[in-house]
N, C-alpha and C positions, 0 to 999 in steps of 0.2 A: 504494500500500500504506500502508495505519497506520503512523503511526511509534509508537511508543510512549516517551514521554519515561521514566518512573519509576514504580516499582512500592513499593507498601507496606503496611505492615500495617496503616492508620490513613490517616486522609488529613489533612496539617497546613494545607494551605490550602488553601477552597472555590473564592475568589474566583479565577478563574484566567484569564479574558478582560473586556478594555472593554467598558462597557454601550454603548460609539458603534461600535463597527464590528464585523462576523460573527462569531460563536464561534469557534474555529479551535483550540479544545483541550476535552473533557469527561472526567470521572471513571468508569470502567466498572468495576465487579467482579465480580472470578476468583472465584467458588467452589468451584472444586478448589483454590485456592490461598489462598484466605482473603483476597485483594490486592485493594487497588484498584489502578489502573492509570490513569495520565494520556494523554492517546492522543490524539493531533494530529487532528484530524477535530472537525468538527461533528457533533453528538449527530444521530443523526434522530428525523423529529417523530416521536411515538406515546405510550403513555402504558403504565403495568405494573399488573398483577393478580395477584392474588395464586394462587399454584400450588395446583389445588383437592386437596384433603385434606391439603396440605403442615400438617407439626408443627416442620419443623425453623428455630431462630433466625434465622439467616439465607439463610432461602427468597426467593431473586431474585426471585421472581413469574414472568411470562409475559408478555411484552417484545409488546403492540398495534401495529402499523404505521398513519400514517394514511395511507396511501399515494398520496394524492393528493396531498398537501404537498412531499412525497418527488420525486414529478414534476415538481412545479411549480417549487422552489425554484433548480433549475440553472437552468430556464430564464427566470426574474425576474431572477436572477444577471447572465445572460449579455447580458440587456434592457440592464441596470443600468449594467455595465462596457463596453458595446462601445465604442467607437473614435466612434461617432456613438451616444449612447446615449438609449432612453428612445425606440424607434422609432414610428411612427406618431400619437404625440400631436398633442392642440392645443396654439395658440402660446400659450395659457392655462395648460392643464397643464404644458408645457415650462417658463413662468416661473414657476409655484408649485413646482417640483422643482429648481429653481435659486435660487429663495428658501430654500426648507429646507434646501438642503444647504451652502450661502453660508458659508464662516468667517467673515466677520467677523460674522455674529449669535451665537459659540460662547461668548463673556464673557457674553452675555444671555441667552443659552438655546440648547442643542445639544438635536433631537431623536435617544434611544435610537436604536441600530438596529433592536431588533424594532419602534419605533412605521415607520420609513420602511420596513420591508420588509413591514407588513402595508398601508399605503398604497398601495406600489408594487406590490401584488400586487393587488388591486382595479383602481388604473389601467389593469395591461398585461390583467386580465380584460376590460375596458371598448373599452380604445383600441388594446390592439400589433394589427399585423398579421396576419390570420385564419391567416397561412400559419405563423406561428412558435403558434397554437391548435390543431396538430392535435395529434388525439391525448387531448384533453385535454377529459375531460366529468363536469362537476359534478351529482352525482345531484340531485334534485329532493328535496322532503322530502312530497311525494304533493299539494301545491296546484298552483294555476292560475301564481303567484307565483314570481319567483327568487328563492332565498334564498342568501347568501355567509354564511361566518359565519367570523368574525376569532378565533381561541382565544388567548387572550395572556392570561397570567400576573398575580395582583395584584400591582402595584408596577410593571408596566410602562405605565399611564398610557395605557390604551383610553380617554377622555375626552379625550388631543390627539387620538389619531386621528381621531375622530369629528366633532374640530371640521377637521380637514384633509378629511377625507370631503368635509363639506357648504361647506367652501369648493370643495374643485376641483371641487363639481356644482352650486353656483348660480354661481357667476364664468362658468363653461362655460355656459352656460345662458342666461344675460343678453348672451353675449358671443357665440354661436351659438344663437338662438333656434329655428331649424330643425333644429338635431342635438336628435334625440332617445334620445340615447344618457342624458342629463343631465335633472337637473329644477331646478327653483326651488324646488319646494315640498317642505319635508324634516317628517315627524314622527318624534320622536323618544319610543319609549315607554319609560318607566322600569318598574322591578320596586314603589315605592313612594314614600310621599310625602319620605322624605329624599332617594333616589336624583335624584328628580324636581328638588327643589329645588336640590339640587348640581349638575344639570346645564343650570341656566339660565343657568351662564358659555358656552353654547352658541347663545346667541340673539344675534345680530350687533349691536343694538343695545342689548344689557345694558351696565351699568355696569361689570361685571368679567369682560366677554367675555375669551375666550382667545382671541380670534383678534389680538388688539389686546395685549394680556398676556403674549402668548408669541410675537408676531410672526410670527402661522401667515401673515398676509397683509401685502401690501405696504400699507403708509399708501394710496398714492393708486388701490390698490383697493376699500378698505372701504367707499366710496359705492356701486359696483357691489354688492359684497355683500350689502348692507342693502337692495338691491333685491329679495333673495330671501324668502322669508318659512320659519318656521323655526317648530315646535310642537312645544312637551317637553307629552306626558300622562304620567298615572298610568295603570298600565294597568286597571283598576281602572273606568274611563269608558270599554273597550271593553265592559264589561258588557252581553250583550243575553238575551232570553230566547227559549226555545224552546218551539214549537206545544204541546209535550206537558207544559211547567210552566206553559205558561201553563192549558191545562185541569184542571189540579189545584187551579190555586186557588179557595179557597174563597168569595173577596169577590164582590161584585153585577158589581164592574169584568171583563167578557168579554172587551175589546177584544183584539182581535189584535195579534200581535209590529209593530212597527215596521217599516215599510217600508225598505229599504237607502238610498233617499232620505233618508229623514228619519231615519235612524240615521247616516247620514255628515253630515249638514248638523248633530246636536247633539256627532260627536265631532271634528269638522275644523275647527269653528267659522269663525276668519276666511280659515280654507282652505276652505271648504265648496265652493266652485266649481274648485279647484284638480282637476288631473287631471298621470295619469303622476306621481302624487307619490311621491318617493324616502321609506322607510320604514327607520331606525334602530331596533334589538331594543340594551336596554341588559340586560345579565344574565340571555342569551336562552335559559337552560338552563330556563326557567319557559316557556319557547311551544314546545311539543312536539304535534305533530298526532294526537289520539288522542281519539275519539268520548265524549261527556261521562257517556254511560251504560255506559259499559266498566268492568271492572275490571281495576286490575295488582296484583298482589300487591306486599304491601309498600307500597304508594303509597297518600295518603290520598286520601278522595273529595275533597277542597278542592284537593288541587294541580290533579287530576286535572282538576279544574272550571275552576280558574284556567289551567292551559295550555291547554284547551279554548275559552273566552274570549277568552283574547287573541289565538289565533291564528283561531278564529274570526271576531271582529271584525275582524284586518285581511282576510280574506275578502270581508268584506259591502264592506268599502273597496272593494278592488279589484272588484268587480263593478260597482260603481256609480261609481268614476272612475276604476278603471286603478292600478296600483302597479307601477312601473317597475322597481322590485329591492327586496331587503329585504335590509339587510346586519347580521346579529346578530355581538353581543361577549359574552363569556364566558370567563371563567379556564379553565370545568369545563365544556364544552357538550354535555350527554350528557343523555338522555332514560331514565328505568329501564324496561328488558325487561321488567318481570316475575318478572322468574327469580330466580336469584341474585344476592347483591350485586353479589357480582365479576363480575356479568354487563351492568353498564352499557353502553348503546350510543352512542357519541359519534355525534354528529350526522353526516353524509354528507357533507354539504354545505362543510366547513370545509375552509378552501383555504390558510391559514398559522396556524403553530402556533411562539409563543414560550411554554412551558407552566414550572411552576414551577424543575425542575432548570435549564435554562437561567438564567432569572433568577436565581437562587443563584450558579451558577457565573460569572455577569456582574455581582454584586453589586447587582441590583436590588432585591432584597428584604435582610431582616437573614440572617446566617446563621444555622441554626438548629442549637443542640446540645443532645445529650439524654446522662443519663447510663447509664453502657454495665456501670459496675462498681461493689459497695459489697461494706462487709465483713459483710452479713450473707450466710446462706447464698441461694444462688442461687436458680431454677427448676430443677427437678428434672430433667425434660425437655431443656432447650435450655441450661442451665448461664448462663443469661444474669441480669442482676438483674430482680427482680421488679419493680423499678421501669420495666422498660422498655415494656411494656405492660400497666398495673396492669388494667384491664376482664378482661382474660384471664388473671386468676390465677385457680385454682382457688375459692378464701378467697371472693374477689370475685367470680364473674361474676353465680351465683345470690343470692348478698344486695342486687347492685344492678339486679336484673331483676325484684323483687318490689312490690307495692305495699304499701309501707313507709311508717309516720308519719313526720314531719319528725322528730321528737323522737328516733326511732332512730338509737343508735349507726351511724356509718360504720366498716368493716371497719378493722380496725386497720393495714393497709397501705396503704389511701385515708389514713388519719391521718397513718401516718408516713412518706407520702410527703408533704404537706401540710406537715408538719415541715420536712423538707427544703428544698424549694421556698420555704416560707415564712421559712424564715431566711434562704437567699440573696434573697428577694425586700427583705429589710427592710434589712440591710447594702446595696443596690443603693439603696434609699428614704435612707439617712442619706447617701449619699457624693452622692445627688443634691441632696439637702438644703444638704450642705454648699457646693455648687457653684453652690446659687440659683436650681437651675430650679423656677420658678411650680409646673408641675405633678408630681403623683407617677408613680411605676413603676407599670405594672398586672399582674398579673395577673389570666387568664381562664380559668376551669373552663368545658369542654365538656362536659352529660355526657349520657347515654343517654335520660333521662324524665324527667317534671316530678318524679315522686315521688325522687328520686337530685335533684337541682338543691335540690327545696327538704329536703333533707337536709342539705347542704354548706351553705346558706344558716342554717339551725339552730345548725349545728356552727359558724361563724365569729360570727356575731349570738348566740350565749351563750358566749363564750370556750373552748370545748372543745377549741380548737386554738388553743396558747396562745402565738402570736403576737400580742403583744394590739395592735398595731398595725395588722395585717390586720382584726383582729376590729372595727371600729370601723362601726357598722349606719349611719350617717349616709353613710360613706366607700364603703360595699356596693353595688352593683346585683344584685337579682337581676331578669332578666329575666324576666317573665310573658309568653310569647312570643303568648297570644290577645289580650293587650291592648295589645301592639305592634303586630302585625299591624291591628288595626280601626282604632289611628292612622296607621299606610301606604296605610292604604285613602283617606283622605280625598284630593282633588285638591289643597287647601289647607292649611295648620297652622287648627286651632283657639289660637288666640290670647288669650290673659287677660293681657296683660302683668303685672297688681297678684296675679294667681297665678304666675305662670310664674317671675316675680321675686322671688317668697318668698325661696328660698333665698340673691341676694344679700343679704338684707335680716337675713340669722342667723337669719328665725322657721321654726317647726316646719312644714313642707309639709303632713305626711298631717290637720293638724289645720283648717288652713282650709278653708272649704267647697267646694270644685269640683265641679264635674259628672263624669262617668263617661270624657265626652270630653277636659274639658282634663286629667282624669287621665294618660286615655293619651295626650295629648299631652306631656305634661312627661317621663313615660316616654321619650317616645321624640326627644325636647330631652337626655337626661339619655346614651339612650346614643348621639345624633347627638357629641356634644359632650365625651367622655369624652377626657381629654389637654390639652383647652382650657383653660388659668386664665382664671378671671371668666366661664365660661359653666355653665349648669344642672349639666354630668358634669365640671367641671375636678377637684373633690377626688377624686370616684370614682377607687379605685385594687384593688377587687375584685370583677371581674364575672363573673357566676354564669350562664350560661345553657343549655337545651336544642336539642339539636341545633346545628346549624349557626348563625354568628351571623349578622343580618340582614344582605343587602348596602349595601353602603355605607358599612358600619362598619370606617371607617380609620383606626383611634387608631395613633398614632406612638409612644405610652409603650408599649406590650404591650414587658413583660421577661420574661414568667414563661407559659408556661401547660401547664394538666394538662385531661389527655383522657381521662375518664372514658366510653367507648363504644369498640364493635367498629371496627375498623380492615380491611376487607381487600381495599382497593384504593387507588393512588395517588391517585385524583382525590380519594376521602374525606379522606385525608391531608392533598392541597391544600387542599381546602374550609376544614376545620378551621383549619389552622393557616396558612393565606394571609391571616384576618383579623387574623393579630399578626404580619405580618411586614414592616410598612412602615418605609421608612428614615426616619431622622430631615435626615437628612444625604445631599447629592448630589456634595459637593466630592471630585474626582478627587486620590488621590496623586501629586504634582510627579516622583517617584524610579519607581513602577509604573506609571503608567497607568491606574491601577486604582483602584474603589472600595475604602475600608478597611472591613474587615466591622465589621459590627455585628451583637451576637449576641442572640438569645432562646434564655431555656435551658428544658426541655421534660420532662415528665416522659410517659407515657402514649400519647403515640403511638407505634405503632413506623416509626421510617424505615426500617425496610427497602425499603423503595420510594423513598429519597428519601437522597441524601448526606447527613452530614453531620460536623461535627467532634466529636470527644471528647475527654476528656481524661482516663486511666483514672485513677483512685482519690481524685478529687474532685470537687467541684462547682463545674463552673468559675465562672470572678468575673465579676461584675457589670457587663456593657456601660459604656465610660467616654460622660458626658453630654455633648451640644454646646451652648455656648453661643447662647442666641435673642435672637436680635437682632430688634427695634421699636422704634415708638414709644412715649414716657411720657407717659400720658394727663396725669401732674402736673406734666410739664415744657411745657405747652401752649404758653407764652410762647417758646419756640425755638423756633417751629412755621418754618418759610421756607419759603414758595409762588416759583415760578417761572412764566413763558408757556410753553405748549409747544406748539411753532413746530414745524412739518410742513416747511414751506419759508421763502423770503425772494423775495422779488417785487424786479424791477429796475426802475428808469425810469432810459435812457439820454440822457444829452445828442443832440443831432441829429446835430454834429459827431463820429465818433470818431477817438483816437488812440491811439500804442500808444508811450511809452519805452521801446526796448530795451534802453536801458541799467538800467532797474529790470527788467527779465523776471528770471527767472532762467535758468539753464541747461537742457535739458532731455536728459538721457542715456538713449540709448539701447546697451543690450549685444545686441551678436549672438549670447553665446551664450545667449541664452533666448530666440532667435527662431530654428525653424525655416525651413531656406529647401533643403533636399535633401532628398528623403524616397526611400529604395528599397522596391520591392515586390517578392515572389512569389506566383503562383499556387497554389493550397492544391490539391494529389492523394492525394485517401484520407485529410482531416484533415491531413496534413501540407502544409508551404512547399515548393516546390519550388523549390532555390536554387541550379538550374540555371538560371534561366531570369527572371534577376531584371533589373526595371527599373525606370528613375531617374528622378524628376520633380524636376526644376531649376527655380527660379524666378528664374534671372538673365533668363530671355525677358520675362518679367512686367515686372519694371526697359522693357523697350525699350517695353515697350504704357504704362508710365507716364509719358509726359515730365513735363518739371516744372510744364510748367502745368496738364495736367491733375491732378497731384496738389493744385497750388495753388485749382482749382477745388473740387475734392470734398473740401477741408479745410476750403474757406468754404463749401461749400454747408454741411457739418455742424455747427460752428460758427453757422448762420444757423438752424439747427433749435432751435439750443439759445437763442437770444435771440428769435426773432421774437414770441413771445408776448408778450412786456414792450415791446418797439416802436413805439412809437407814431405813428413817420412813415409814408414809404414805404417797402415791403417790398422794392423795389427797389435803391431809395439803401440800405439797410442792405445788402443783396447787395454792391454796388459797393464802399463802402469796406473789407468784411470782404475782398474778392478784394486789394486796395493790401496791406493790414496784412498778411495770412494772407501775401501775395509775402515780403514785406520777412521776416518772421521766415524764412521758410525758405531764404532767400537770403543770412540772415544766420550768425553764428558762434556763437546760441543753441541750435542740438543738436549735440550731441557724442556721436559714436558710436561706440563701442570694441570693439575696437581699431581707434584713430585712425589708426595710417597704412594700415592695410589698404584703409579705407572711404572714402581720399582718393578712389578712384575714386568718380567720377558716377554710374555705373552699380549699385554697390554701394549708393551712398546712397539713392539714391531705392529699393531695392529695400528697406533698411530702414525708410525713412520709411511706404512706402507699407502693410507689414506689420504696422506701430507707428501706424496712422492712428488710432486710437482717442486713443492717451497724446499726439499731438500735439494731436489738436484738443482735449481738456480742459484742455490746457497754455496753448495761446492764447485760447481761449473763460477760462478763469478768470485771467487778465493783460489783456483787452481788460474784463471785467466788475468788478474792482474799480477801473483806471484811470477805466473812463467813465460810473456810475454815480453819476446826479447824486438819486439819490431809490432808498430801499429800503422794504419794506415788510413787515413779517410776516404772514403768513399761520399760523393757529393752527386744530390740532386741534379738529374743532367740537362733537364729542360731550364732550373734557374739553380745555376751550382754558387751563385753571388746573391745575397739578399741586401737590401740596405733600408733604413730609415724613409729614405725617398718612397718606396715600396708601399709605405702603412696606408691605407686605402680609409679616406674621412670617417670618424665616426662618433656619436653622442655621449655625452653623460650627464650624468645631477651632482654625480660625486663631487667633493668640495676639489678643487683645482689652483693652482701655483704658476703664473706667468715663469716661463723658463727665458734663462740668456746664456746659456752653452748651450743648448740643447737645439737639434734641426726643428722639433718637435714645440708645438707654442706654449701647450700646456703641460704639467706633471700632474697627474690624477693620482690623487691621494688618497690610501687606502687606510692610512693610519698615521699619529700625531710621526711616531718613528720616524716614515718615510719622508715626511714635511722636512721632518731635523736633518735627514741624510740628502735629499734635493738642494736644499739650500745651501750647506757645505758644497753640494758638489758643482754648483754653480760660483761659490764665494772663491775655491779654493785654485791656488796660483798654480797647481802640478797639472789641475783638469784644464784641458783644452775640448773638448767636448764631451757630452754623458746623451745618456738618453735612459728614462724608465723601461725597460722591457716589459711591454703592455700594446699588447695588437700588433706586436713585429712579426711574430712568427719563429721566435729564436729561441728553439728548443733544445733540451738535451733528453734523447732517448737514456733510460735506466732501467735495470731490475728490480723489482722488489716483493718477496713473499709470493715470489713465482711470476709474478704477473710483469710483463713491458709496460712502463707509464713514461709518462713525459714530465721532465720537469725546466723548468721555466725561471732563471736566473732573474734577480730586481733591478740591475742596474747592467746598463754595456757604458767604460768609459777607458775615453782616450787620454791618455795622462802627457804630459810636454815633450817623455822622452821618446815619444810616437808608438809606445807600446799600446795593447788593447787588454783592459782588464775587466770581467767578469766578478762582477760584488753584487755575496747575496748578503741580505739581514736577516738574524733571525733569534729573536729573544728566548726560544727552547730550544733545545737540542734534544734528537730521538738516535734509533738505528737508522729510521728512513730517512731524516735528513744528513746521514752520516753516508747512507750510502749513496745518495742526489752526488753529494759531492767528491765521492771517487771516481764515480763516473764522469762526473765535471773535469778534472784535474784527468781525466783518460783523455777528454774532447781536447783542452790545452795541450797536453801533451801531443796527439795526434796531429794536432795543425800548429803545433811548433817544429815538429819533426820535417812536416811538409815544404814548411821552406816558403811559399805562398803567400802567405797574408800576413806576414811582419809579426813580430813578436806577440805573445798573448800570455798574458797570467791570470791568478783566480785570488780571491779573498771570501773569509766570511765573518760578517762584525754583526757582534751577540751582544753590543751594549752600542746604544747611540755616540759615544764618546770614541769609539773605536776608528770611527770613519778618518779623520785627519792622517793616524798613524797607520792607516791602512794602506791609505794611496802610498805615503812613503817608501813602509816595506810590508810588500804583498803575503809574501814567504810567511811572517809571521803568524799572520792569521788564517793560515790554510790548513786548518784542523783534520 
């Protein structure tokens, strides 16, 4: 049953679950009772519509099921959590599902949960066992082709999935070349040419792959990966023509349509031999299967044409090489009926659905609020403020549904909403001001027709709404949305740099000469780039456009926006205002668990379809800004590069040996080693604990004696060295069995509680259960005693990192203006670090420092079995051009003891090298340490 936590008039906090694990509470509203209601449950997937002829304010709508999600999601659930989880996969897919979910990659990057539960819900389509698929049948969307299609909300980051996608199907693929469950060969089509462009962090061997970025794969996979091959189009190049336009034309040119040959070899290019190729839909609500001479009411003949095309041409693909699956992404994946608005029909096909209420309530996106009350008089009708959905005032619908000059007055409640909007927009603009951020607040007017867009556009470019800081025509975009589009259409940018680059240069743009192209090209440079400092749209901070905004358009500054058009269904609502809802900021609070909102305040759309906060008889304040943290292009001279070392290569003496007396200890506790497990038989869903039995593992201990445990320590152990070995593979066996005796024989594991485990029988039953954490315990005491030669091994796509590299990003954290540093600010994580920045910027030996924080500058290490990363505080360059490595740390453990042999192995390794100039290490356990540190490093390398 529901529980229901709290009921109220108003809902004071959206944000109500982590965006890392299930929903587990949503906001429902009573309308007998005017409440919302907080209510223990996950939301189920569907989507709401507005209740037809409904007049009343707060009309719920009419609550869509998708009910195939609804199906599905217990049992990905069930996949997910079982006891042995994740059934049926490969040992491919099993170690890419144990790579994402891995904490220690969670300081570097933690995937959301709706990105893993729309991944995992592909795989178990793919890979669980036929027998946990009954039941369960995904309509077709009327082709030859399977299509899946992923619905997930903007702000939840459809672009890792996609790169998780095309990893677990070329890894699987290169690694089982006979399963043809999988492909190598992935096209990816985009909606346009920014789409396109932004999505070639998806090509395994780009510069700024996310596979590599966000550690979707393991390092010593990426060579398999980049064996796959990977093609982002525009969709735009599945362009083909048909028997009946080809006879209408009028030219001397007859030739017939293109042969499906020679249509896939010009859109597959260096795929053109490829077959079974896996097919990506990016913004797939544009590929809807509907004959290209149809009409649907409402819909224009160009969309109509454009989803006809693309889904046509992948068509003529699959006929001519096969198309393995088609997996489409989409916030809003709905094709229009025809009919009425509110009559949209979501795709069939879509099998997990994180939609935008979700993301709100998991802080994915900003929260958004709208105002609900003012002191003028109301709507007559619904008593509600006029300002809440201005398109639908009386005043308004018929003066912005006309073909009206720009020069025409806007109704004076589109004004004095404007008013409104635009004074909280511009107090928002001075307190960012004051705070330094490079770029401004935006605001975005939606509104119904060109003729209403270039109205508002009139109205702000001749001061008539007399913000006169909004009004600034230089600062405007209004978008020409046909002259956008024909720049999306290109496969590539049209490029003028000495045009494109006007605008850094202070001269007037519309006055130099350009073509028609690079016009629309800076167009659409202007609104790719709107939020950016130092790019074509960074001033833009009022954008003016029709309909819907383009995809792809993800500005982070949207503070403000007004919704000049009919609203009457949720997905419109998303559409709209999903394109100013992106966070600035992804830092979880230390106290909740939770994201802290960040707000867009809204005039014109009506949420009634969509939570959101209020706050009656104001307008609420101004989103507080996060400080942005990079590099200073004028602090060049701090720049510091590092090697970045994938591994460290060994050459062993021939001889080994082993000091016991340097090992350290190695402890084992039994109670975080299972060794009794009871079972019952499950009758009717239930345990039957009648009838319960016991699996003991003290018999295990007697099948273990201690030599065989002594063997199959060194056999593991001899896995982990043989590749550096240079002798016989034999002789290394032999003396690994002497040493591996001797430490197990000896009084270096301590297993607690100690007198329990005196017995023989108990020990070896822990040894043998903890056989992981011993062998990385002896294998890493046999490898720095007997290594007579180290060698780095460096990432070979970027075997140099530097400073330059750290890619912009936010924080709240309290922050420290730097002056050595490339980097502007130092984020503070503790009073400590403040005292150690400061020095290191005060002091005469540093010639530049940098916090190690979003560089990427890790040190692989062992510990209790397990590969972790560990992540040094400080990288600094001292006067005598050496590079030193300083960590802080006011406890000391065995793991930070072993961070740092490993540390002082990396030194060593790329001192050895010869390469990158001298390097040493420190570690200062008291703030006072730091001065005598830089001095002499040696000292404090514990």
């Amino acid at each position: 049953m529901k529980k229901v936590f709290k009921e109220s008039r108003t809902i004071d906090r959206l944000i109500v679950n982590s965006p890392y694990v299930e929903p587990e509470l949503h906001w429902q509203y009573n309308r007998d009772h005017r409440t919302f209601s907080l209510v223990e449950d996950r939301r189920p997937a569907g989507y709401v519509v507005a209740t037809e002829r409904a007049q009343s304010f707060d009309d719920p709508g009419v609550f869509v099921e998708i009910p195939l999600v609804n199906q599905l999601r217990p049992r990905i659930k069930a996949w997910r959590e079982a006891e042995a989880p994740y059934a049926g996969v490969t040992g491919i897919t099993k170690r890419l599902l144990e790579h994402w979910n891995n904490p220690e990659h969670w300081d570097q990057r933690r995937f959301f949960f709706c990105q893993l539960e729309a991944i995992e819900t592909l795989l178990w389509l793919s890979e669980a066992p036929d027998a946990e698929k009954v039941g369960i049948d995904v309509p077709s969307d009327g082709g030859e082709f399977l299509r899946l299609c992923t619905k997930l909300a903007t702000g939840g980051g459809k672009t890792l999935v996609m790169a998780m996608v095309i990893a677990w199907q070329v890894l699987n693929k290169i690694t089982y070349p006979q399963d043809r469950r999988f492909s190598k060969n992935v096209l990816v089509v985009a909606p346009g040419l920014t789409v396109k462009s932004r999505l070639s962090v998806l090509l395994p061997s780009g510069p700024d792959n996310y596979y590599e970025r966000f550690n979707i794969v393991p390092q010593s996979l990426m060579d398999k990966l980049r064996q796959g091959k990977v093609a982002v189009r525009n969709w735009h190049v599945l362009n083909w023509e048909t028997d009946e336009k080809i006879k209408k034309k009028r030219s001397v040119d007859k030739r017939g349509p293109k042969s499906d040959e020679a249509y896939v070899r010009e859109v597959l290019g260096d795929m053109a031999n490829a077959r079974n190729i896996l097919v990506i839909n990016d913004e797939a609500h544009h590929a809807w299967r509907v004959p290209a001479e149809s009409k649907v009411k409402g819909v224009l003949k160009s969309d109509i044409e454009e989803a006809t095309k693309w889904v046509g041409g992948l068509d003529r693909i699959n006929r001519a090489r096969g198309i393995l699956a088609c997996y489409d992404f989409s916030a809003t994946p709905f094709a229009p009926s025809g009919k009425k608005a509110s009559e949209e029909a979501l795709f069939g096909w879509i099998v997990s659905d994180f939609g935008l209420n979700d993301a709100i309530e998991s802080g994915l996106v900003k929260t958004p609020r709208v105002v609900v009350r003012d002191d003028a008089l109301p709507d007559a009708k619904t008593f509600k403020s006029r300002l809440y959905h201005i398109y639908n005032d009386p005043e308004v619908k018929d003066d912005l549904n006309r073909k009206a000059e720009p020069q025409e007055p806007l109704p004076d409640l589109v004004s004095n909403g404007y008013y409104l909007l635009g004074y909280d927009w511009r107090e928002t603009a001075r307190s960012w001001q004051e705070a330094g951020n490079p770029a401004p607040p935006v605001m975005i007017t939606v509104a119904n027709r060109t003729e209403t867009a270039a109205r508002v556009n009139y109205a702000f470019g001749h001061n008539k709404i007399r913000i006169l800081e909004l009004c600034d025509p230089d600062k405007t975009l209004h978008i020409d949305s046909k002259v956008l589009d024909e720049a999306e259409a290109y496969e590539e940018p049209v490029v003028d740099s000495e045009a494109l680059g006007a605008e850094e240069d202070g001269e007037d743009v519309p006055e130099r000469k350009m073509t028609k192209k690079q016009q629309a090209e800076l167009l659409r440079l202007q609104v790719d780039t709107v939020g950016q400092a130092g790019k074509p749209g960074g001033s833009i901070q009022n954008v003016i456009s029709v309909g819907m905004l383009s995809e792809g358009w993800d500005a982070k500054t949207v503070t403000h926006i007004m919704g000049l058009r009919a609203f009457s269904s949720q997905l419109l609502c998303e559409q709209v205002v999903g394109r100013g809802l992106r966070r600035t900021s992804y830092e979880v609070n230390g106290k909740s668990g939770l994201f802290d909102a960040e707000y867009v305040n809204i005039f014109g759309v009506p949420f009634t379809f969509l939570p959101h906060e209020s706050e009656e008889g104001v307008i609420p304040e101004p989103p507080k800004p996060k400080t942005q943290i990079e590099p200073v292009v004028d602090k060049q001279q701090f720049e510091i590069s590092w090697p970045n070392v994938i591994r460290i290569e060994h050459v062993y003496r021939p001889q080994l040996s082993l000091d016991l007396a340097k090992v350290p200890v190695l402890e084992l506790n039994a109670a975080e080693t299972a060794k009794i497990a009871e079972l019952a038989p499950v009758v009717d869903g239930r345990p039957d604990v009648s009838k319960v039995s016991e699996i003991d593992l003290d018999e295990l201990a007697r099948e273990f004696r201690l030599q065989k445990i002594v063997f199959e320590t060194a056999r593991d152990v001899y896995d982990q060295m043989q590749t550096d070995w240079k002798g016989r593979k034999e002789y290394l066996l032999a003396q690994l069995v002497k040493l591996v005796e001797e430490f197990i024989r000896s009084d270096k594991i301590n297993i607690i509680p100690g007198l329990f485990y005196q017995d023989e029988l108990k020990r070896r039953l822990m040894i043998t259960l903890n056989m992981n954490k011993v062998v990385q315990h002896i294998w890493e005491a046999i490898r720095f005693e007997n290594a007579v030669k180290i060698e780095p091994v460096f990432d070979r796509d970027h075997p140099i990192r530097s400073t330059g590299d750290m890619r912009t990003w936010y924080t709240s954290k309290p922050c420290e203006y730097t002056q050595k540093s490339h980097i502007n600010f130092c984020v503070l994580d503790s009073t400590w670090e403040a005292t150690e920045a400061f020095a290191l910027d005060h002091h005469d030996k540093v010639t530049a420092w940098v916090k190690n924080d979003h560089l990427g500058f890790d040190i692989l290490y062992v510990f209790n079995g397990v590969v972790r990363k560990y992540r040094p505080d400080f990288i600094v360059r001292l006067s005598t051009g050496e590079h030193l490595v300083l960590e802080t740390k006011g406890k000391d453990s065995q793991q930070e003891k072993t961070k740092r042999k490993f540390l002082a192995e990396w030194v060593k390794a790329i001192n050895t090298h010869g390469g990158f100039g001298k390097w040493t290490w420190a570690v200062s356990l008291d703030p006072g340490d730091i001065a005598d540190a830089l001095y002499n490093p040696q000292k404090y390398q514990q």
